[in-house]
VEXBA-879765 format. One line per 3 residues: their letters; for each residue x, y, z of C-alpha. Coordinates in steps of 0.5 Angstrom, whole numbers, plus 500, padded with zeros to 3 digits. Example, Ala and Ser with C-alpha at 12.3 -4.5 7.8 and 13.67 -1.06 7.14 Angstrom:
BEGIN
as> 525 491 516; 527 498 514
//
This chain:
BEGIN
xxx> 119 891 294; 124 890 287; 122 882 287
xxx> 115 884 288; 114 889 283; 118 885 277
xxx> 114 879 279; 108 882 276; 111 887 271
xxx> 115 884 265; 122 886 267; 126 882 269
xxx> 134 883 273; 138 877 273; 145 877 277
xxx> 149 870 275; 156 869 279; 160 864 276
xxx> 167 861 276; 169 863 268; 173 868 266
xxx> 170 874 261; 173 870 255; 170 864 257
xxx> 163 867 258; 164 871 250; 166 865 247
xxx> 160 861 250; 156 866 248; 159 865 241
xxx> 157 858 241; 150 859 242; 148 867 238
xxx> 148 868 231; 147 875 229; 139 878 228
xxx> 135 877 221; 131 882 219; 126 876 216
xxx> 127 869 219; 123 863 217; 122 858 222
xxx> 117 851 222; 114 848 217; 117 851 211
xxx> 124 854 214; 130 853 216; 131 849 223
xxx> 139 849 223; 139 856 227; 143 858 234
xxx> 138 858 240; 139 866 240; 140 871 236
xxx> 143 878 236; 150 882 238; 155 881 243
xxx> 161 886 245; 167 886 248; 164 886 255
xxx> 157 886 254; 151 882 249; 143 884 247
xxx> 140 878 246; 133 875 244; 132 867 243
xxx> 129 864 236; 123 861 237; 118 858 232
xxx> 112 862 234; 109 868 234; 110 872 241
xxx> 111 879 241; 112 879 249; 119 875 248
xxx> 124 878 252; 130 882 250; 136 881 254
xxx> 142 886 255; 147 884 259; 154 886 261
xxx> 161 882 265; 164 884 271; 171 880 272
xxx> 172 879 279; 177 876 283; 174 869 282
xxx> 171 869 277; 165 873 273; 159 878 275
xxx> 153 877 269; 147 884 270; 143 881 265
xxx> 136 885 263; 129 882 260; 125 887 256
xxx> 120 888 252; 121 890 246; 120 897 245
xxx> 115 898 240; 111 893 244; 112 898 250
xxx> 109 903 247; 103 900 243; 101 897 249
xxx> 102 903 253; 097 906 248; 092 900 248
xxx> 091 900 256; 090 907 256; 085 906 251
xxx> 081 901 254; 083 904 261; 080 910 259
xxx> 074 907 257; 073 902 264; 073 910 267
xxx> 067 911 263; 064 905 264; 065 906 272
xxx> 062 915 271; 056 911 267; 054 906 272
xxx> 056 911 279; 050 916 275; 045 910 272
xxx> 043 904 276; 041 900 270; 047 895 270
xxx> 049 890 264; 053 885 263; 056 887 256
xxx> 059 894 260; 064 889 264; 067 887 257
xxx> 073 893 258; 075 890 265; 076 884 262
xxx> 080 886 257; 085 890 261; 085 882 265
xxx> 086 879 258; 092 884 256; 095 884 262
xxx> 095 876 262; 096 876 255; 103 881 256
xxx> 106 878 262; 104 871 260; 108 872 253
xxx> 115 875 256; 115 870 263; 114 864 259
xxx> 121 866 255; 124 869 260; 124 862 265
xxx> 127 859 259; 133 864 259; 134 865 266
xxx> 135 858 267; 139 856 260; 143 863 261
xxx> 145 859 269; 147 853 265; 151 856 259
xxx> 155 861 265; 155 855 269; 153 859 274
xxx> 148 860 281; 143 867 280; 145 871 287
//
């Protein structure tokens, strides 16, 4: 039932098991994690000579989100912590939304939730149909697609590095 439902919502809970002890796995980290800028300049005009991810790591835990040279406010924030175990370590890594974005696109589906529900009221009382009352509907499809598209576009890419930098297998 959880893989289902984190198929279809943007969350994502990842367990990597590797060989590598947490000093290794913080070190690794280091490697690749620059601490977060308020503004950043990528592209064109901007700097290209940056770490892959960015943001902050603790003793035995890291929040993390991947530099990109676009625009995407569904990137995945990732949250992780290290469990030592007798062969090796335990990664719980975590993928959210941003909570800002959580927020304004849980005003936004309201919105347009509540105007789909009175479209619906609208044609359970009149039998004139027009094609324009469909548009609610499709933006509820749109900004689903648009949500889930942005974040398990970003979310592959890190599972995927993350399980080559921990030299790890996701169980």
């Amino acid at each position: 039932m959880d893989t289902l439902i984190m198929k279809y919502l943007p969350l994502e809970d990842i367990t990597y098991q590797t060989k590598l002890n947490t000093n290794e796995i913080v070190d690794r980290l280091n490697e690749v994690v620059e601490p977060k800028k308020t503004f950043r300049m990528n592209g064109f005009f901007g700097n290209s000579e940056h770490k892959p991810y960015e943001g902050s790591i603790h003793n035995m835990s890291f929040k993390i989100n991947r530099i990109i040279g676009y625009r995407n406010s569904f990137i995945p924030i990732i949250t992780g912590t290290l469990e030592e175990e007798m062969n090796g370590t335990k990664v719980n890594v975590k993928m959210r939304l941003h909570s800002f974005v959580i927020v304004f696109m849980f005003i936004w589906f309201g919105g347009v939730g509540i105007a789909s529900l009175a479209v619906i009221s609208y044609y359970l009382n009149n039998e004139n149909f027009e094609p324009m009352s469909l548009i609610p509907f499709g933006m509820l499809i749109f900004g689903y697609a648009m949500v889930l598209g942005g974040f398990k576009y970003e979310s592959i890419k890190s599972k995927k590095y993350l399980a080559e930098l921990f030299e790890a297998k996701i169980i």
